[in-house]
N, C-alpha and C positions, 0 to 999 in steps of 0.2 A: 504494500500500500504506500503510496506518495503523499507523504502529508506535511504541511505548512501551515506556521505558526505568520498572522498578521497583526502584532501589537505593540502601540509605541512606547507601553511602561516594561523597561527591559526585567526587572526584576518578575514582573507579572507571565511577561513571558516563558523564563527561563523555569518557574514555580509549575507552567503548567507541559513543559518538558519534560519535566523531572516525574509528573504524576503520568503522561502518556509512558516514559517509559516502563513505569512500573504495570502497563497492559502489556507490554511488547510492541509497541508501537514506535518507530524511530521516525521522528522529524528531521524531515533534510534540510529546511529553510527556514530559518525565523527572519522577517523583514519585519520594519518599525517606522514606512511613513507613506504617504501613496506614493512618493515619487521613486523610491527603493524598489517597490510593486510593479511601478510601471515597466523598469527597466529590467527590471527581472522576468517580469512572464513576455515579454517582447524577444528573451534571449532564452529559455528554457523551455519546456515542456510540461503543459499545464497539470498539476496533480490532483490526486484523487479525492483529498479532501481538506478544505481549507478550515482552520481557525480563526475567524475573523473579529477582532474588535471595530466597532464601530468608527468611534471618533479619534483618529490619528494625530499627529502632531500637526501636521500640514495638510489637516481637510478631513473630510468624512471617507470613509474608506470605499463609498460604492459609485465617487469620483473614479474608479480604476476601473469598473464594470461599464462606465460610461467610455470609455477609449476604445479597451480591450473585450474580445466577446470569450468571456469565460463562460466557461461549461463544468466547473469544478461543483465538487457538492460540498455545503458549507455550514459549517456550526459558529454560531453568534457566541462568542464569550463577549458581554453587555453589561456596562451596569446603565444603558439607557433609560429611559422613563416608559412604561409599563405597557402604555397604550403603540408601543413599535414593537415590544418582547411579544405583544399579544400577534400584531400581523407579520412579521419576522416567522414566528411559530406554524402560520400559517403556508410557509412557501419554503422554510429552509428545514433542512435536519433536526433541529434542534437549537436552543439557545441555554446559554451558562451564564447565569448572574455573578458577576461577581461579589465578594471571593469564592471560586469556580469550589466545590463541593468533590472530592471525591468520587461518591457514590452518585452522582447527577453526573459527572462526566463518565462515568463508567455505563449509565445507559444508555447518553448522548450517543457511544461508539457504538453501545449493541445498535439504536437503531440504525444508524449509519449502516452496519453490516449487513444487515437483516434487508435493506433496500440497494446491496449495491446489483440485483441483476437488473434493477428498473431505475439506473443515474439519470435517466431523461427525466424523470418526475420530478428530482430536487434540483431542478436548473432553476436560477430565482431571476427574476425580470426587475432587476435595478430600479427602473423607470417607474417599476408601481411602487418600490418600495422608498422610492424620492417623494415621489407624492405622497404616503402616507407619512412621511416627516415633514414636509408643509404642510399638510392639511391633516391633523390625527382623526381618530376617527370620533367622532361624538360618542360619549358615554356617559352612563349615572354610574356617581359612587356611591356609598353609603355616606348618608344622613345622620344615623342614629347606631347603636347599636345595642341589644337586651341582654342585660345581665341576671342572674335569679340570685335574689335575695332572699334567704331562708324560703319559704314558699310562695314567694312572691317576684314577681318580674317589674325588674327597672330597667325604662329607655334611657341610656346616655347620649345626648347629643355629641355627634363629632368636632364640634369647637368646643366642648367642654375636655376634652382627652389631649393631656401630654403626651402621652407616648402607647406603645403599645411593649411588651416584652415578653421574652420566653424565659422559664424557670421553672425547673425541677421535673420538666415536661411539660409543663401548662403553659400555657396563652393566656398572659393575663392584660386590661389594662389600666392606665394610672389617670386619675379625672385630677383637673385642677384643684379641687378642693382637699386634693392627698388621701384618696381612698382607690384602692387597689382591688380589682373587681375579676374573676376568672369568665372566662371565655370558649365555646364550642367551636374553635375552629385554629388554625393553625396560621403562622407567620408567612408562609406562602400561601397561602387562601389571601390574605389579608394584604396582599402583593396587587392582586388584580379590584381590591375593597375599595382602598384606598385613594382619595386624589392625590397625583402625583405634588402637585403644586405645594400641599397642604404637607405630606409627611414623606421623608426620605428616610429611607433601611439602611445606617450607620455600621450593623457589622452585621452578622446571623441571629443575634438576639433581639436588638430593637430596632424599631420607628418610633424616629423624634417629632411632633408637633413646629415647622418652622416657629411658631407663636407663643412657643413654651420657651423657648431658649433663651436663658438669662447671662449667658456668657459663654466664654469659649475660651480655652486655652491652653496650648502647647505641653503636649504627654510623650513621652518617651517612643525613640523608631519614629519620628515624623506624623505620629498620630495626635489626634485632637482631643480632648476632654469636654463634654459638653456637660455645663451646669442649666438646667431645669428649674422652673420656676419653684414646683413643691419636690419631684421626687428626690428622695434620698435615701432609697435601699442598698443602693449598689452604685458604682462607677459608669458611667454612659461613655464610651470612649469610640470613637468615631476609626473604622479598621482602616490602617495604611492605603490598603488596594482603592479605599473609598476618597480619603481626604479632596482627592483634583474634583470627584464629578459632587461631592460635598462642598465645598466651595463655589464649584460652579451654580449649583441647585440654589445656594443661599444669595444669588446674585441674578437668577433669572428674574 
């Protein structure tokens, strides 16, 4: 199998080498910008299945698919905003949120395997996937969400909620008023719940409230510490691989 890694955070790259080869999978190319890409599939021989990050240092990565007419089959590693992971999902192999999971990349490649006698199916048409990045698609998120209280059901409004977090297996979340409430459903359910605008996924345990956030400030490894209006169970710290598209998010 020919497979190539597309990502311009080197570390992120080289982390998701180290986990392909623990399948047996050997990557021949890691490239890190579109214009790396361009010059590279214009002189080699297109492979079998790409790793593609989204947003590269020097443009959006499906500026290359606009030049060149690739036919590769393709796995999104993304940490894009939700409503593109949802039509992404629709046209490619697979997508990998980062920080990329182990055991989600490990399905990623079963399916890739599982479809490679039908590669014409996973050809992705750039062009529609431009446009659904200018125009996303209209959607409703959740408004409220019901908690059961002793034998009884409470709506929490969505601008009443700091954060949302995982702990000791549950899903729980934290209301402004510093009550902590358990929840029927899971951190990836809660992926496609949520407005993107409104709450961004800092590492694999939480979603922060943009509107909760009472400060910010420099934590060890290049990561960020986020302080919260009420919560204070635990350390909120924003994962490395996240800090660039965290940043970005708090400035859209």
């Amino acid at each position: 199998m020919h497979v190539i890694i597309i990502e311009d955070e080197k570390p992120s790259a080289r982390r998701l080498n180290r986990m392909l080869e623990k399948q047996n999978i050997v990557v021949q190319t890691m490239l890190h910008s579109v214009e790396t890409a361009l010059q590279w599939f214009e002189n080699n021989n297109h492979p079998d299945l790409i790793f593609l990050d989204i947003q590269l240092s020097d443009g959006l990565s499906f500026e290359i698919f606009e030049t060149i007419n690739i036919k590769s089959a393709v796995i999104f590693t993304t940490a894009y905003d939700e409503y593109a992971l949802q039509a992404f999902k629709l046209n490619s192999i697979d997508y990998l949120l980062k920080p990329i999971d182990e055991d989600e990349l490990t399905l990623a490649v079963k399916k890739y395997r599982e479809r490679i006698p039908d590669k014409k199916s996973v050809v992705l048409d750039f062009n529609d996937i431009k446009e659904l990045l200018v125009n996303p698609i209209d959607r409703e998120y959740k408004k409220r969400f019901s908690v059961k209280v002793g034998q009884h059901l409470k709506l929490i409004a969505v601008s009443d909620i700091e954060c949302f977090y995982s702990m000791n297996k549950g899903t729980y979340l934290h209301t402004n008023n510093g009550r902590n409430y358990l929840l029927d459903t899971t951190l990836e359910q809660l992926e496609h719940e949520l407005e993107p605008e409104l709450f961004f996924r800092i590492n694999r345990k939480f979603f922060v409230n943009i509107n909760a956030i009472n400060d910010m400030v420099s934590y060890t490894n290049s990561r960020l510490e986020i302080k919260l209006n009420s919560f204070a169970d635990q350390q909120v710290i924003v994962a490395r691989e996240r800090v660039k598209d965290f940043k970005a998010w708090l400035e859209a």
